[in-house]
N, CA and C of each residue as an Amber inpcrd file, in Angstrom:
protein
   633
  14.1080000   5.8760000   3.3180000  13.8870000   4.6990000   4.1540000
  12.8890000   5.0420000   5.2530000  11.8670000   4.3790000   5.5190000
  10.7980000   4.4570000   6.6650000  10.5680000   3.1960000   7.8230000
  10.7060000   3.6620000   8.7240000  10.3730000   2.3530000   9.5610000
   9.1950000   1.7990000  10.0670000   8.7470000   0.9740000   9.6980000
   7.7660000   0.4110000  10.6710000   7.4960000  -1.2940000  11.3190000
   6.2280000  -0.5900000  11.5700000   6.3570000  -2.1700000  12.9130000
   4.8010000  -2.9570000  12.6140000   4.4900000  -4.2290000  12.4380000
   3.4890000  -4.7990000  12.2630000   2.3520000  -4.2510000  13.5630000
   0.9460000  -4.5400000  12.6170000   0.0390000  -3.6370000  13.4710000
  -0.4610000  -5.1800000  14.0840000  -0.9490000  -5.2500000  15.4960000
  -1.9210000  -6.3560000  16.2770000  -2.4580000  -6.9930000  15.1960000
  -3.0310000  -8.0710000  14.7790000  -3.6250000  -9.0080000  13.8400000
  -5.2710000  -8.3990000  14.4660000  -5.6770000  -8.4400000  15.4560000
  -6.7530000  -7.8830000  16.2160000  -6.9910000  -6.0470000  15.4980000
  -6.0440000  -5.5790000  15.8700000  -6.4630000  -4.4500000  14.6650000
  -6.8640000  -4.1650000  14.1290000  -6.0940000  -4.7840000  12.9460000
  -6.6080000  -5.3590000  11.3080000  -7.9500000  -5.9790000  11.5290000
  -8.0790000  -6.9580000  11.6200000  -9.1570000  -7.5320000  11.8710000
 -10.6680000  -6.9410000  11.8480000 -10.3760000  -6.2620000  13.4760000
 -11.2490000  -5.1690000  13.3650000 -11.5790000  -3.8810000  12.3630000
 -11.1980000  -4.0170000  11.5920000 -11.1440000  -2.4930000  10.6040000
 -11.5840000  -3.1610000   9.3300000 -11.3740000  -4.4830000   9.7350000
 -12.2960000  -5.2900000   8.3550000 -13.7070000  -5.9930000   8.2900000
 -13.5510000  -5.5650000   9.4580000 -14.9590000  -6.3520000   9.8090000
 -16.3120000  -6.4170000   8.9800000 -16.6980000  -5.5940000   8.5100000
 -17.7640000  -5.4290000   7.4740000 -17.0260000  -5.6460000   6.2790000
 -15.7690000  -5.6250000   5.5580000 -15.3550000  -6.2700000   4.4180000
 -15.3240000  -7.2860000   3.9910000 -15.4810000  -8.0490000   3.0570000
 -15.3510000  -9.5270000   2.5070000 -14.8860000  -9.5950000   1.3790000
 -14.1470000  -9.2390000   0.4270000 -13.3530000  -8.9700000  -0.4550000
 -12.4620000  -8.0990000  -0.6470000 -11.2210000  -8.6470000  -0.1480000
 -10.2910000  -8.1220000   0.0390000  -8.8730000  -7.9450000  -0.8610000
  -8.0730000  -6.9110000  -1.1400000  -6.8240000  -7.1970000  -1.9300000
  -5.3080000  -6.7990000  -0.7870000  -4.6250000  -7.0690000  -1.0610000
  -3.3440000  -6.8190000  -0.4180000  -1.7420000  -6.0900000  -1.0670000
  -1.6380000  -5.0640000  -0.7320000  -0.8210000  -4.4050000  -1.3830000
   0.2950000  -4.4960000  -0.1980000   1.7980000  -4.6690000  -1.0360000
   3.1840000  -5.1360000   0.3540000   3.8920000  -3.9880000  -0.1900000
   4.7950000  -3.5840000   0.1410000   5.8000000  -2.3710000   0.0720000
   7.1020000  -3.7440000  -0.3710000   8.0650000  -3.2810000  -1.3680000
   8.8630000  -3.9440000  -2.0650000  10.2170000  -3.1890000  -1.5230000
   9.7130000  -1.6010000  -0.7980000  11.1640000  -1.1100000  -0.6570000
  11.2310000  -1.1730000   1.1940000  11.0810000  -0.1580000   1.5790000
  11.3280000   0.1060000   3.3810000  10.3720000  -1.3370000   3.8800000
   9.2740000  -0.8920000   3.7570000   8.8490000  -2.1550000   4.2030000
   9.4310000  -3.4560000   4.0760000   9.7830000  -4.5760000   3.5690000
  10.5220000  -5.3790000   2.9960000  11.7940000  -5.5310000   3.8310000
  12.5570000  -4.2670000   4.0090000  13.6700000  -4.1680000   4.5850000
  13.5660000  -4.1560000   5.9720000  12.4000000  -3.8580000   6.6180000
  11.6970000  -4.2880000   8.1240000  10.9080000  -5.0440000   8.3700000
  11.1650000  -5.9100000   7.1170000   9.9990000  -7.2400000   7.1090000
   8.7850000  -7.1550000   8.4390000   8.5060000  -6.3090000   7.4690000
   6.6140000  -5.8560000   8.0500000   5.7510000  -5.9920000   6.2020000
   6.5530000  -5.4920000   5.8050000   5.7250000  -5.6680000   4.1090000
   6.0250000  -6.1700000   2.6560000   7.2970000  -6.9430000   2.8880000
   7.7100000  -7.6620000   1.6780000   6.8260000  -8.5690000   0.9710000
   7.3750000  -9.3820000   0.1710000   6.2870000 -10.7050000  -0.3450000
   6.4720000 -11.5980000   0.3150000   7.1880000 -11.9110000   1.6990000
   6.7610000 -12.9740000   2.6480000   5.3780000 -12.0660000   3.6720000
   5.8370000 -11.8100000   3.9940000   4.4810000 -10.7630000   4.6530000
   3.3900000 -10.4880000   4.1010000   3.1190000 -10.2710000   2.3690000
   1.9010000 -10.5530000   1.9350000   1.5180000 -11.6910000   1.9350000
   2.3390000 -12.8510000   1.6560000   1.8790000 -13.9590000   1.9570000
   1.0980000 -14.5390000   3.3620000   1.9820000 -14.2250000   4.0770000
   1.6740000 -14.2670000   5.8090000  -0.1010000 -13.4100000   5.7300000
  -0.3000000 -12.5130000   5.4100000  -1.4430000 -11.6640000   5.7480000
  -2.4160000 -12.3130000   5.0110000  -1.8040000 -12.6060000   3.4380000
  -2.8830000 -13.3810000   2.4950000  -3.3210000 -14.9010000   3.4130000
  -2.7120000 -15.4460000   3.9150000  -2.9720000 -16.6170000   4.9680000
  -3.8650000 -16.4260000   5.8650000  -3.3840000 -15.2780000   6.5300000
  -4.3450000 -14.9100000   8.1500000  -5.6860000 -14.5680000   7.5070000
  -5.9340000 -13.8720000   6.3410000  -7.0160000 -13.1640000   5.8770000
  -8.5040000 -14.3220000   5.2940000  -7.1520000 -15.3600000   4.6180000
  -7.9170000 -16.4060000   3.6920000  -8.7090000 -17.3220000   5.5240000
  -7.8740000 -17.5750000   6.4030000  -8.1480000 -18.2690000   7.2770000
  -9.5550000 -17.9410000   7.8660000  -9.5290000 -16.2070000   7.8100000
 -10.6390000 -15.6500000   9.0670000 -11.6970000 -15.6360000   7.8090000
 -11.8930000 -16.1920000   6.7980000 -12.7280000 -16.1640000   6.3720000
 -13.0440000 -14.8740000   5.0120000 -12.0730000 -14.1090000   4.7150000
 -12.0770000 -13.0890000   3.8210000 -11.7540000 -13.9000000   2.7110000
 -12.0390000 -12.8670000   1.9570000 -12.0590000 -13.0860000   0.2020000
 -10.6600000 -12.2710000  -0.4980000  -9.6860000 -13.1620000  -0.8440000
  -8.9670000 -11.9830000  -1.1540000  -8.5010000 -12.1130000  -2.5030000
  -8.5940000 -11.3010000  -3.5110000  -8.8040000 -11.0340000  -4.3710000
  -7.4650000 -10.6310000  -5.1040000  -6.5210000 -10.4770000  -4.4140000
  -5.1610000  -9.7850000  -5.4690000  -3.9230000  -9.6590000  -4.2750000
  -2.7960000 -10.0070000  -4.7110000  -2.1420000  -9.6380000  -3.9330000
  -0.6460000  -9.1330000  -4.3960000   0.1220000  -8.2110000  -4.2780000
   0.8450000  -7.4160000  -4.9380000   1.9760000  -6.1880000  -4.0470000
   3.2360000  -6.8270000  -4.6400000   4.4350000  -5.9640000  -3.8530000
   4.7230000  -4.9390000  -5.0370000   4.6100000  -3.1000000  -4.1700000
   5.4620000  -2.4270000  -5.1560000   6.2440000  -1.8700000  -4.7820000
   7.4330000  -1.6970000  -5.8240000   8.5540000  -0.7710000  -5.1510000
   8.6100000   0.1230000  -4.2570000   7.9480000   1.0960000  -4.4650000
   8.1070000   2.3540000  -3.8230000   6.2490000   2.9760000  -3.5990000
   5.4980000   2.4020000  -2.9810000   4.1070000   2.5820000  -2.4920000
   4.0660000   4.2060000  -2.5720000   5.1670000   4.7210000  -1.6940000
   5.1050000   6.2170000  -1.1630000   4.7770000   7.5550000  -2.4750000
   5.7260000   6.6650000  -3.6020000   5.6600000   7.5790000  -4.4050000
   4.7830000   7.2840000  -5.6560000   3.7110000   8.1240000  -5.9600000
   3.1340000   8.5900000  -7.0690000   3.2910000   8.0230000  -8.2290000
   4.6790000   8.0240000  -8.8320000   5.1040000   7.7310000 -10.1090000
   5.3510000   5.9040000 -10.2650000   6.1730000   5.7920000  -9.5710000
   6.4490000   4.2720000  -8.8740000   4.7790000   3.5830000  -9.3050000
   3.9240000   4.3450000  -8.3120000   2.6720000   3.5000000  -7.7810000
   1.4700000   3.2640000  -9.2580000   1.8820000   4.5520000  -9.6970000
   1.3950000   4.5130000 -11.0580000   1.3330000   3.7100000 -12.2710000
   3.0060000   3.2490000 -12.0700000   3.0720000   2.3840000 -13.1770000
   2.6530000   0.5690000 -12.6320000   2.8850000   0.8390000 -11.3190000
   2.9970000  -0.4200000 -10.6380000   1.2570000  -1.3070000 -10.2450000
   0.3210000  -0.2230000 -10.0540000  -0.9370000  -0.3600000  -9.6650000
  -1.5390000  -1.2150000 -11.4470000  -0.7750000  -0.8560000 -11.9590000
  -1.9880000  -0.9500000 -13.6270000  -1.8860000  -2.4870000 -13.5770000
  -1.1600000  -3.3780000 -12.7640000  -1.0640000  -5.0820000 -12.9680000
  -2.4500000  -5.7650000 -12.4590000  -2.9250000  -4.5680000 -10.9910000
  -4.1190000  -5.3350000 -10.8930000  -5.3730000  -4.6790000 -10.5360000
  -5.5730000  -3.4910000 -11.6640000  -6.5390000  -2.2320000 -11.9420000
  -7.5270000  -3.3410000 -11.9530000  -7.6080000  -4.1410000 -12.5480000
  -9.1150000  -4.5330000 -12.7460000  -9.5130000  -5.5210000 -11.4040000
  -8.5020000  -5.9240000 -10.9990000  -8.9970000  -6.6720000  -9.1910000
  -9.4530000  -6.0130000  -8.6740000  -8.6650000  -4.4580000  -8.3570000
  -9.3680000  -3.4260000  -7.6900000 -10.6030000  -2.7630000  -7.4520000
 -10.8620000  -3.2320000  -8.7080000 -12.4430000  -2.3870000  -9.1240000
 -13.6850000  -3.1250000  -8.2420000 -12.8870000  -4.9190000  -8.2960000
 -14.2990000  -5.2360000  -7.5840000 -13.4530000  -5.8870000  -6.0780000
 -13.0990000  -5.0090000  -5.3290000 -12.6800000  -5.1930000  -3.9460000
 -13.2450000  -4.1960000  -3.2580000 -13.6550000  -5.1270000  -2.0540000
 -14.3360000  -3.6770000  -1.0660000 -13.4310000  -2.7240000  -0.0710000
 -11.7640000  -3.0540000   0.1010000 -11.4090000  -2.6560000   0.7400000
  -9.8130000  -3.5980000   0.8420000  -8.6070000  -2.6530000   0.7410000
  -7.0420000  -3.1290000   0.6560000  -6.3650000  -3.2160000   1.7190000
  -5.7300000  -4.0770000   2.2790000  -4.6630000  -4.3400000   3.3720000
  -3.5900000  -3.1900000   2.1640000  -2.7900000  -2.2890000   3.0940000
  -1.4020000  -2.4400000   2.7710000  -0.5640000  -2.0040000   4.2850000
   0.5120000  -2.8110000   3.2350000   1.3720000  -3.2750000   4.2860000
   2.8570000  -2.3000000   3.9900000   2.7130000  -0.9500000   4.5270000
   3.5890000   0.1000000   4.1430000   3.4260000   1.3100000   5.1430000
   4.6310000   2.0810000   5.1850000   4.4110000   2.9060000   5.9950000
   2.7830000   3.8620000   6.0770000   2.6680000   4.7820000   6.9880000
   1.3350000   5.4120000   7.0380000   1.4410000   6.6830000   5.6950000
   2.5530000   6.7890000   4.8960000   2.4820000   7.9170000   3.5890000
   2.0770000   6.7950000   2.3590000   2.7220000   5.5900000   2.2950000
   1.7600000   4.6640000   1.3950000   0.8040000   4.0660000   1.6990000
   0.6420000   4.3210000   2.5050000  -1.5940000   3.6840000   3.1360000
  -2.3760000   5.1620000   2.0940000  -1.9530000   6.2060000   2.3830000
  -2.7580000   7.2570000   2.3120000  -2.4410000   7.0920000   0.7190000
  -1.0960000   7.4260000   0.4870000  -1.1170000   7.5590000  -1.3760000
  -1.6970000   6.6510000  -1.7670000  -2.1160000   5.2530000  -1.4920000
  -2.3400000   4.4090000  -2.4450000  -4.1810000   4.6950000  -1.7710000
  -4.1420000   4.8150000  -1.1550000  -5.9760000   5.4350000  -1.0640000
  -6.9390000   6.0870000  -1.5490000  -5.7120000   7.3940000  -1.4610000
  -5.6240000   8.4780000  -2.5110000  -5.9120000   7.9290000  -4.1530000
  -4.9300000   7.5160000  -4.1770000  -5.0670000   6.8220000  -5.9210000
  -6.0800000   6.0150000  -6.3320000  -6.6580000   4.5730000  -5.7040000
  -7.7300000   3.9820000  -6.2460000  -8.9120000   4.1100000  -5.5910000
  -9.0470000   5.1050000  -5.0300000 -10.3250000   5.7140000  -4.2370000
 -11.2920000   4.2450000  -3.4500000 -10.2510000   3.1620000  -2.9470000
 -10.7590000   2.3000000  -2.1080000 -10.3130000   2.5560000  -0.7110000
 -11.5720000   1.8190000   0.4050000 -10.7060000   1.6420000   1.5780000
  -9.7140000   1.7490000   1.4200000  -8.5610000   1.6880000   2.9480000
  -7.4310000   1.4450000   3.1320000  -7.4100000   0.8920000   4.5030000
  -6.7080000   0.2510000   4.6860000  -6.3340000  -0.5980000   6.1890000
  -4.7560000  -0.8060000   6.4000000  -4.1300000  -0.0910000   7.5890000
  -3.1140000   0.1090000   7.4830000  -2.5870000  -1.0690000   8.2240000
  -1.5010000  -1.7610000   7.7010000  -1.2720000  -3.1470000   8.0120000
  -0.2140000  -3.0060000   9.0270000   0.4370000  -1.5190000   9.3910000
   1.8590000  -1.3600000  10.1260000   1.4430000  -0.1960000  11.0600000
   2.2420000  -0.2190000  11.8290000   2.4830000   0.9600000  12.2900000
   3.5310000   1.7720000  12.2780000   3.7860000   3.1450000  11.7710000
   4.9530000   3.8410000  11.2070000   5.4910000   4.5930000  12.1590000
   6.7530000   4.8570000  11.5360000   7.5860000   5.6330000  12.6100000
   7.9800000   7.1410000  11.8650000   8.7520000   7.1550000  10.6620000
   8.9240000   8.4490000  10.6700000   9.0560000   8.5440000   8.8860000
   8.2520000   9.8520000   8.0030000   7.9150000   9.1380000   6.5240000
   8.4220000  10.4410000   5.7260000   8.3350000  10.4820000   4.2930000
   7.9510000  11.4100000   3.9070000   7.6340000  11.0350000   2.1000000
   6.4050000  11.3160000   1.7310000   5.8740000  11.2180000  -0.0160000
   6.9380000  11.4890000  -0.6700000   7.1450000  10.8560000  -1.9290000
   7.5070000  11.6880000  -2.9280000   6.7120000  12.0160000  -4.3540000
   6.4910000  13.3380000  -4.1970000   5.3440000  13.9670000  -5.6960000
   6.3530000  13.7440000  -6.5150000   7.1520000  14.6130000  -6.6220000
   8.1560000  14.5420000  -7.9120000   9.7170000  14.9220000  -7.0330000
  10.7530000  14.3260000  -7.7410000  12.2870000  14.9040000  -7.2390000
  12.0350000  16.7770000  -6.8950000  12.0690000  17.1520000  -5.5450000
  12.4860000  18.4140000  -4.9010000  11.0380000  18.2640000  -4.2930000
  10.0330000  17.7290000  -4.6900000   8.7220000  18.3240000  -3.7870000
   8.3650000  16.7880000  -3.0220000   8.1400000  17.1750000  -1.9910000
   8.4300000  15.9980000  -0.7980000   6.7740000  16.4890000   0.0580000
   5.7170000  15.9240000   0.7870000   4.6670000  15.8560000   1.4280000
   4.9490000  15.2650000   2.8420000   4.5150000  15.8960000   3.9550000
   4.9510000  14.6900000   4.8950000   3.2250000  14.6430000   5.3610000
   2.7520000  13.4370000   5.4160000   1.5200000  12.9190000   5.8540000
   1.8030000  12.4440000   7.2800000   2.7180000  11.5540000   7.6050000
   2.7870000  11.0180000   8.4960000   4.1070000  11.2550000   9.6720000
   3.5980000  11.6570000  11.3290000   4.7350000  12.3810000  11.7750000
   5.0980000  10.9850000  12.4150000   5.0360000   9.8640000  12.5260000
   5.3090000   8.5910000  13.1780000   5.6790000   8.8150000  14.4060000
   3.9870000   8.9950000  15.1450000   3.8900000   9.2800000  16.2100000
   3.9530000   7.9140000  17.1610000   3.8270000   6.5730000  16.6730000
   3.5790000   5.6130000  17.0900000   2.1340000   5.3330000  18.0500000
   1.3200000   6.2620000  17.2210000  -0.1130000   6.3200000  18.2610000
  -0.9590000   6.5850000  16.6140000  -1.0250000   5.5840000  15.9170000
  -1.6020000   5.2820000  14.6780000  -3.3570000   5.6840000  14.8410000
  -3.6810000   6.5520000  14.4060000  -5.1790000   7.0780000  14.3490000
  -5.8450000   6.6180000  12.5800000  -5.1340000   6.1250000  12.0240000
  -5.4440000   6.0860000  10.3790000  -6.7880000   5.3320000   9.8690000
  -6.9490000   4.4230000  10.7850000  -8.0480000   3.3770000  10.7250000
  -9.1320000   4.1140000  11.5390000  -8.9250000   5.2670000  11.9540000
 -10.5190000   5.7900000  12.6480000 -10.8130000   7.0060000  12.2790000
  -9.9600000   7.7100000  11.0540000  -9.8480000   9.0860000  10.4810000
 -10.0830000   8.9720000   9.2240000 -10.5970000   8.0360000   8.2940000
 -10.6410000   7.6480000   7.2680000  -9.7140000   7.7750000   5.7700000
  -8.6460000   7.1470000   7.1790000  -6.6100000   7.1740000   6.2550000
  -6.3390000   8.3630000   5.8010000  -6.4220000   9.9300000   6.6800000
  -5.3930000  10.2750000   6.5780000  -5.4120000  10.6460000   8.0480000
  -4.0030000  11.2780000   8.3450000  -3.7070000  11.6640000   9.3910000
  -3.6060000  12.9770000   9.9350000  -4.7780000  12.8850000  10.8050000
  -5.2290000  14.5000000  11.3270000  -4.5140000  15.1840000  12.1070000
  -3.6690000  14.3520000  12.7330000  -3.1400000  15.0560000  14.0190000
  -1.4440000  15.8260000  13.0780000  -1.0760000  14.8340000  11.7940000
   0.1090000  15.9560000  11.2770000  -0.2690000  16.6150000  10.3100000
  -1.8950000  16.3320000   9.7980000  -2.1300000  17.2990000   9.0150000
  -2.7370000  18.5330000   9.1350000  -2.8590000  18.6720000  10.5870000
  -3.3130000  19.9220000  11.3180000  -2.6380000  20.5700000  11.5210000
  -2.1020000  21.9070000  11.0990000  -0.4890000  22.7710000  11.8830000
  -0.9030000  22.4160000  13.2850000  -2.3160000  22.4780000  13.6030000
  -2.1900000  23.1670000  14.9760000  -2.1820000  21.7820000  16.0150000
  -1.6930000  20.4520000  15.3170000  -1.7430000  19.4340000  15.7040000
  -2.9010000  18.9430000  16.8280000  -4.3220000  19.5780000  16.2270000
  -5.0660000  18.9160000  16.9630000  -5.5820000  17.6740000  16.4460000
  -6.4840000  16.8990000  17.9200000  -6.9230000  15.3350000  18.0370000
  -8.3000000  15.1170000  18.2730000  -8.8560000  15.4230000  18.5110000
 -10.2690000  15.4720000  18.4300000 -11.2210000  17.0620000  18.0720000
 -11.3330000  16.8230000  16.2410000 -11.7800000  17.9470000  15.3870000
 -11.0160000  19.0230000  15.4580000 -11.7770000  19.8260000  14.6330000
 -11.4610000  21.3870000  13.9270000 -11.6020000  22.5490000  15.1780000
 -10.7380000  23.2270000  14.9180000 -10.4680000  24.2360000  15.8010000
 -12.2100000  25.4130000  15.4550000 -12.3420000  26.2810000  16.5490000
 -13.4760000  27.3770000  15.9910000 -13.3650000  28.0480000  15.1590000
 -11.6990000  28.2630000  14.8760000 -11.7590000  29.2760000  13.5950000
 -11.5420000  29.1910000  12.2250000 -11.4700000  27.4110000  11.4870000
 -11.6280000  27.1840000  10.4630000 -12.4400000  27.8600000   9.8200000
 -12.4680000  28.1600000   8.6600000 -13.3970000  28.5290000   7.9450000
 -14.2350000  27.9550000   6.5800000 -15.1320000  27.5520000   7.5520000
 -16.1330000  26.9230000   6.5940000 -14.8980000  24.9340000   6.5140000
 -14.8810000  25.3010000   5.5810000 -14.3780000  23.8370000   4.8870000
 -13.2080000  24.1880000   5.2630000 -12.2510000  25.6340000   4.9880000
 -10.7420000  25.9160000   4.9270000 -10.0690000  25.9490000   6.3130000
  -8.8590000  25.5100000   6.3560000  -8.0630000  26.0420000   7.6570000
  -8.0010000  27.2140000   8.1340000  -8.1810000  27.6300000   8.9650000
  -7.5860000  29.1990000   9.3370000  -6.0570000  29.0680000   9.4600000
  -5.1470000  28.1130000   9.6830000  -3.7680000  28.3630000   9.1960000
  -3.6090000  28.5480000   7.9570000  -3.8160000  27.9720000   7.5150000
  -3.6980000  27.9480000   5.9700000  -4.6650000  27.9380000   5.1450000
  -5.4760000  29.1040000   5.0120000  -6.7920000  29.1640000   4.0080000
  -6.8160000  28.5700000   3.1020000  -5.7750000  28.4400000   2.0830000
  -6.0240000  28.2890000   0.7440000  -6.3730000  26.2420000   0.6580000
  -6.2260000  25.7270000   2.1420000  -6.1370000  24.2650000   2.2890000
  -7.0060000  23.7430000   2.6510000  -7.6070000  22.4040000   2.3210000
  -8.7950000  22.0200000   3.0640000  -8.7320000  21.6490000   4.6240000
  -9.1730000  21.8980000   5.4480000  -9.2950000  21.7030000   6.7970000
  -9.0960000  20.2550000   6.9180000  -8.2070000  19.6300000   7.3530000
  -8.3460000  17.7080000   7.5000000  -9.0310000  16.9530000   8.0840000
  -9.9100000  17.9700000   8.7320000 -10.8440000  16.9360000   9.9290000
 -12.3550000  17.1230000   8.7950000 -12.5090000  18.5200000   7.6930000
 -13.4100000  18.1530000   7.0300000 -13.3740000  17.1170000   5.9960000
 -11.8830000  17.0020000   5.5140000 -11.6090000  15.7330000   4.4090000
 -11.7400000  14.4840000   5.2510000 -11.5960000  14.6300000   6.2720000
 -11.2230000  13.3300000   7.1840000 -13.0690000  13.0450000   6.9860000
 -13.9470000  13.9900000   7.1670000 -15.4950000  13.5850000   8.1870000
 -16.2120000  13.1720000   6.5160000 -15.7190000  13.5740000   5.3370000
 -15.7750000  13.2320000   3.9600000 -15.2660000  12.2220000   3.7260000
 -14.5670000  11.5220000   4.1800000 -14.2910000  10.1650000   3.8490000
 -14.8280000   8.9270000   4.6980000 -14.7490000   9.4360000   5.8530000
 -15.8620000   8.4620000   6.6000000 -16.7510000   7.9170000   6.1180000
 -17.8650000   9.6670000   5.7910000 -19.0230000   9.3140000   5.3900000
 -19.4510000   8.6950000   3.9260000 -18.3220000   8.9370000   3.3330000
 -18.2110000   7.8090000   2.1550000 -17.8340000   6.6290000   2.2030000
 -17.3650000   5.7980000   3.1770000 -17.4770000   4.4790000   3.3730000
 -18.1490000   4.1880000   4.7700000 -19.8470000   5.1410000   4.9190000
 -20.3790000   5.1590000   5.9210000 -20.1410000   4.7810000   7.3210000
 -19.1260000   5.3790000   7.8510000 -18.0650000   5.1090000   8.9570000
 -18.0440000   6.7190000   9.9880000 -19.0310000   7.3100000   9.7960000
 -18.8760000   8.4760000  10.7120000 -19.3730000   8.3630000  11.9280000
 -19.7710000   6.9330000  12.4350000 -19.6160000   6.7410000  14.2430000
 -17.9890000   6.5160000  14.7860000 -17.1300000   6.8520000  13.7810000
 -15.8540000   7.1350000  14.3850000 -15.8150000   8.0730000  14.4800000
 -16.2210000   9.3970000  14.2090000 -16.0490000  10.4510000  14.9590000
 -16.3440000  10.9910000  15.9800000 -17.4480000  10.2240000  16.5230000
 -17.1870000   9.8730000  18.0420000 -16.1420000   9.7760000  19.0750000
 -15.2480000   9.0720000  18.6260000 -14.2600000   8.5070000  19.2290000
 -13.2330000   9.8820000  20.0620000 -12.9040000  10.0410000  21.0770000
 -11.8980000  10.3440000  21.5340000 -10.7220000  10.2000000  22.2080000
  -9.5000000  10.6820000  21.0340000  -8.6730000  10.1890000  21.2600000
  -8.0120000  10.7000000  22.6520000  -7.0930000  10.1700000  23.7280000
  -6.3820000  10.5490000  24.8660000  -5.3740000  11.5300000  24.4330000
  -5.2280000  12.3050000  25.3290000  -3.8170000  13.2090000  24.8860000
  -2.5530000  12.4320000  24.5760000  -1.9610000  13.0740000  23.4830000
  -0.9670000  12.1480000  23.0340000   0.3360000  12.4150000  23.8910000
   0.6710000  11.1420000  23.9410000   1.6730000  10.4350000  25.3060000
   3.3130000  11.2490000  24.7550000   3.7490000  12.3540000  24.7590000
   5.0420000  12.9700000  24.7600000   6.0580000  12.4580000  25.2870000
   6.1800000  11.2900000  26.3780000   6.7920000  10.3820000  26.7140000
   7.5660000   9.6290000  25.6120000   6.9710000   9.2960000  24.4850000
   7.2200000   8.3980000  23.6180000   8.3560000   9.1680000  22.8410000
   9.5020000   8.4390000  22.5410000  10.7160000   8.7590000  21.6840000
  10.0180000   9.0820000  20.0310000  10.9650000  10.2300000  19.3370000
  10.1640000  10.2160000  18.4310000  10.9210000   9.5430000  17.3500000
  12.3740000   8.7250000  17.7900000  12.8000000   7.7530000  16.7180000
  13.2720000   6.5560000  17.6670000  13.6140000   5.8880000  17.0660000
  14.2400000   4.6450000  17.4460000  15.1050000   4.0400000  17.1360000
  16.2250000   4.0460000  17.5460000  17.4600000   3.7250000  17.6800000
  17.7400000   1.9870000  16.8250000  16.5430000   1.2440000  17.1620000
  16.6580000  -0.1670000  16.8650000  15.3610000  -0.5330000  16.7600000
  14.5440000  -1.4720000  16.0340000  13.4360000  -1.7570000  16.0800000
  13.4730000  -3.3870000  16.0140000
């Protein structure tokens, strides 16, 4: 179970701005159950989207976004919408923004903001992408998340002692701020790396009792 919370409509918005054909992917499980991403909520988004003038092209709840296998069988209903969309709303925690990104090598636009996640590859092997920091960077890192995919939890770039492409924590891994500056520049978006982010606010609870 993952929690999250609808992102500003202004957000979104903004992160679509150069898109005009759009598809919408809803979360059928956690999401749904925090009505942030069920099939009333794709509906709701398919509305706001059709209104501001977007094109939207497909719209689709799957069980379990997070996981691999689930997404696999579930994505093949609207493989061929996909192909000609410039870019997907989903409406799921920040580990199904990234898997389903991951998978049809389109944009992603994260429709929520998450609280606390974890993938599933297969039963026993578990990924955590997202530490649900409630300070959502996904839309300016080019969907994934640098700050938990860094051991060394940094926020603005790579430490000096990466190497080359690899982590210096973990050699054998790609550095995330170089996968991150690789995906930008593939949906020509690397004046976000510009951006700097504020030190992250430790103030903030890291669960929530009630949402």
């Amino acid at each position: 179970m993952f929690l999250t919370e609808k992102k500003d409509l202004k957000e979104i918005d903004e992160a679509l701005i150069k898109y005009k054909k759009i598809g919408i992917i809803g979360c059928a499980s956690c999401a749904s159950v925090c009505l942030t991403g069920g099939s009333k909520e794709v509906k709701e988004m398919e509305k706001h989207l059709a209104a501001s003038g977007k094109d939207v092209a497909f719209t689709i709840s799957i069980d379990e976004p997070c996981d691999k296998r689930v997404l696999k069988e579930d994505i093949r209903f609207v493989e061929d919408e996909i192909e000609g969309v410039q870019a997907v709303v989903v409406l799921s925690c920040g580990t199904g923004v990234q898997t389903i990104g991951e998978f049809i090598g389109k944009k992603v636009i994260a429709g929520t903001d998450s609280r606390y996640i974890a993938q599933t590859e297969h039963i026993g092997k578990y990924n955590m992408l997202c530490g649900g920091c409630d300070q959502c960077r996904l839309n300016f890192t080019g969907g994934v998340c640098t700050l938990t995919l860094c051991p060394k939890g940094l926020s603005n770039g790579p430490c000096e002692g990466h190497k080359g492409f690899n982590c210096e924590v973990y050699e054998e891994n790609e550095c995330v701020f170089m996968k991150s500056y690789k995906l930008l520049s593939k949906y020509f978006e690397e004046e976000n790396l510009n951006k700097i982010f504020e030190p992250r606010n430790h103030s903030l609870p890291v669960k929530r009792i009630k949402i």
